[in-house]
N, C-alpha and C positions, 0 to 999 in steps of 0.2 A: 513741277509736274504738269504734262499735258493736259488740259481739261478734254473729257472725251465727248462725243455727240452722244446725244442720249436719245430713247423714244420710249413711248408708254402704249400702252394697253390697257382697252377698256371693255365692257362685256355690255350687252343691250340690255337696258333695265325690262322688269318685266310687269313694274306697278308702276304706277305715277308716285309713289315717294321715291322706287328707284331711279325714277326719271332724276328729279331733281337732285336726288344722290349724285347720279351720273353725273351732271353740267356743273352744278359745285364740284367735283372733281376735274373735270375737265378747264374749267375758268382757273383753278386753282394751280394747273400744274401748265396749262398754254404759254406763261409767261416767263415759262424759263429757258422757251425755245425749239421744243423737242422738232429732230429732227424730221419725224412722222410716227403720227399716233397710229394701234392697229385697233382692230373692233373683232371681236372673238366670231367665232359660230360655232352655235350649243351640241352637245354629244346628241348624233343623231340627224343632223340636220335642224335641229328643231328651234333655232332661233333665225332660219333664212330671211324672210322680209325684213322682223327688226335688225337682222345686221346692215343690210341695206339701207332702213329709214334712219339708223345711228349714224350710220359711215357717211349717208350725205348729208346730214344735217351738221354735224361736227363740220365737212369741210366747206361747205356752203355757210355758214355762219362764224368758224371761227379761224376761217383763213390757216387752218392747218392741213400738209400732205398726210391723207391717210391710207392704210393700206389694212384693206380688207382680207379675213381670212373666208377661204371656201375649203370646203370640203365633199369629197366622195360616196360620204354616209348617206343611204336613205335615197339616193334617185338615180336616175339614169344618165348618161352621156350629157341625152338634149337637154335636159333639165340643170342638168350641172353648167354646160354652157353658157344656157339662158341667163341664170345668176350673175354669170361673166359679164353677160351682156350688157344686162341691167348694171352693176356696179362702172362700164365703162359709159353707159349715158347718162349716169352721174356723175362723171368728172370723173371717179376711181380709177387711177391706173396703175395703182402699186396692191399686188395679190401677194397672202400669205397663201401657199397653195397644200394642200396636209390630208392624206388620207381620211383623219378624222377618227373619233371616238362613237363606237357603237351604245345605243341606251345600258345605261349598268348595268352590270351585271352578264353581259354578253359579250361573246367574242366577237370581231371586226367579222362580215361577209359581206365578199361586192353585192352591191344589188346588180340581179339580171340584167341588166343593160345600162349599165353603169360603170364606172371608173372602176379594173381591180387594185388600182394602188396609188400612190400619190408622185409616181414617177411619170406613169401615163396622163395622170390630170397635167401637169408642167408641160407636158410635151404637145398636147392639146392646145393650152393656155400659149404654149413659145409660139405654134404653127399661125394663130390669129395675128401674132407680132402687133399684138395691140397695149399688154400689160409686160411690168417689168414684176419679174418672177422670184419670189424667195419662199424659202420652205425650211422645215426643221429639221434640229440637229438635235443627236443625245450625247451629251461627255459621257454619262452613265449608261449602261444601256438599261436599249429600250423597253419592256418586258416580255414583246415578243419577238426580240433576240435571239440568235442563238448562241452569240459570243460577242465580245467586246466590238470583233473586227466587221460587224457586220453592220452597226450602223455607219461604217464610215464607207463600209460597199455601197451602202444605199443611199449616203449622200453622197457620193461622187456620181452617180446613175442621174439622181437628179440634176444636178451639177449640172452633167453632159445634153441634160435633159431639155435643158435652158433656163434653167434658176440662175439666179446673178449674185443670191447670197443666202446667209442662213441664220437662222435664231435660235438659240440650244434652249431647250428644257433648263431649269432651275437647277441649281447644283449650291451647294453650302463651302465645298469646297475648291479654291483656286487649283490644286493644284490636278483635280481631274478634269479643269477646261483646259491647261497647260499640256496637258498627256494630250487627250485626245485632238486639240490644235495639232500636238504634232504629230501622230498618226495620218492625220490628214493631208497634213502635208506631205508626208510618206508616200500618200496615196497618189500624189497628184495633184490634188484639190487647192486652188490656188484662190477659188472665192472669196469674201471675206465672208468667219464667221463669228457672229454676234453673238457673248453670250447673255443670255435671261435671267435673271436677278428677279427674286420674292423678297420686297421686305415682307419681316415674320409679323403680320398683323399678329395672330395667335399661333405660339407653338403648338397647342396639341392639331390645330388647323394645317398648318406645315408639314408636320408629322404625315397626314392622314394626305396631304397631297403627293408627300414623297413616295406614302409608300405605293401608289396608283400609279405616277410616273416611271418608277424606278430611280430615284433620286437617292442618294446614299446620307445617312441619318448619324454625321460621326458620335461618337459617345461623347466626347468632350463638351459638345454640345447643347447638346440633350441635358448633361448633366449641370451646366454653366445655365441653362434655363431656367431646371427646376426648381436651382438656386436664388433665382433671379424673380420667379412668381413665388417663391414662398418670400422673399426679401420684398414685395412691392417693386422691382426694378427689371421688368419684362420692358417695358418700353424701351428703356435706356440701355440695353442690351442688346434690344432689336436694333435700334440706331445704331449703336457701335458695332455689330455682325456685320450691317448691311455696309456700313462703309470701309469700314477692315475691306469686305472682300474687294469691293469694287476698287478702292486702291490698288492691291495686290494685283489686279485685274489691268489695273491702266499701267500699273510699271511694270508690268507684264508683258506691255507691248497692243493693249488693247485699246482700240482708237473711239469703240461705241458700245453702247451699253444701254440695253432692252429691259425697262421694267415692267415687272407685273404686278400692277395696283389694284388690282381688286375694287377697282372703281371709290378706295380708301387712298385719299391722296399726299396726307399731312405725312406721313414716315417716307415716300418715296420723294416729296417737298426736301423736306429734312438730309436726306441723304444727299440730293443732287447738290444742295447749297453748299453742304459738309464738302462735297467733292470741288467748290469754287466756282459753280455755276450760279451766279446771281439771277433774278426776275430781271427782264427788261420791259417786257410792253404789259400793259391789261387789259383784259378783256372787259369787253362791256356784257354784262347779265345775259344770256342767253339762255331761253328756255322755250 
């Protein structure tokens, strides 16, 4: 089997224990290669600086490509720009580019002078022709969808937009990145797209992110869990899901593979190895 390229995701700590959360994380998972790490931005806007002071410190000290997300939420054009700005005089030139998630419990609204969507942010972002552009995709859909067919309208919009690739939302099941890959294809859509992989630190945490996302929650599941925390054998279930799928994934035809580590590194460690990617280099302490 092909070993596939893989990259990780991390979120800005928001205390000094999450710091060092974060860099044991990051030291632990650098050295198995990943093709480019990304650095979140919180519902809202509201992690902008830290995602900036993350993303360059990460590539400024551990020699990895990283690709920052922005989003739409909470400012204007210029202000949205300026973040742009700033992430490419930090070396930053790979953007995750995403409408973005309104504070809980609200519905997404452009701000007044602002981005109305994340097809206009890419197209912004292509016209500088400074950043190489990627943006999200839903196998499932999205929740404010109106049908299956629509998020594959709206990645192709982006697509055309000048995005270069794409990274789905978490899904449990292969065979709805399978589907929706070829819908896309259907569509036109010739990008590669990457899907996003949870290992399940905690299922009922899973759960609760699925059902936010619009992630489909099969019963087998659910039910092979609950088994599994009343047996003491969540972890070792979680390892076995996570690499089930991402096999299923690469003989699938899938060449790269996006995880979301929750800034928890040792189960996505675990799965990439499973997958016959060994450590090569280590990182010296960084903090």
């Amino acid at each position: 089997m092909t070993k596939p390229r893989i990259s990780f995701e991390f979120f800005p700590p928001q205390s000094i224990d999450a710091s060092f959360r974060l860099w044991e994380a990051v030291q632990d998972l650098a050295p198995l290669g990943p093709n480019f790490v990304s650095v979140t931005y919180g519902a809202g806007g509201a992690t902008r600086d830290k995602t900036l002071e993350t993303a360059a410190a990460i590539q400024q000290n551990c020699g990895l490509k990283v690709m920052a997300h922005l989003t739409c939420v909470g400012a204007s054009e210029a202000e949205t720009l300026a973040a742009a700005d700033a992430f490419a005089a930090a070396g930053i030139t790979e953007i995750l580019a995403l409408r973005g998630d309104p504070a809980q419990g609200s519905r997404f609204q452009p701000h007044p002078g602002g981005f109305a969507s994340s097809e206009a942010l890419v197209a912004a972002l292509a016209r500088t022709g400074r950043f190489n552009i990627r943006v999200a995709a839903y196998p499932e859909p999205h929740p404010d969808a109106a049908d299956d067919q629509a998020d594959v309208t709206w990645l192709k919009r982006k697509i055309d937009a000048g995005a270069t690739s794409a990274i789905t939302q978490f899904f449990f099941d292969a065979d709805a990145f399978f589907r929706f890959r070829d819908r896309c294809h259907a569509a036109g859509i010739s990008a590669p797209i990457i899907p996003g992989i949870l290992p399940i630190q905690s299922w009922e945490g899973a759960k609760r992110f699925a059902h936010r996302c619009g992630a489909r929650v099969p019963l087998r599941l659910d039910e092979a869990f609950t088994t599994a925390i009343r047996d003491g054998r969540e972890d070792l279930l979680a390892l076995t899901q996570a690499v089930t799928l991402c096999d299923r994934l690469v003989r699938g035809g899938v060449d790269d593979l996006h995880f979301y580590t929750l800034n928890r590194p040792h189960l996505t460690r675990e799965t990439v190895r499973a997958l016959g990617i060994q450590p090569q280099v280590v990182l010296e302490k960084v903090a």
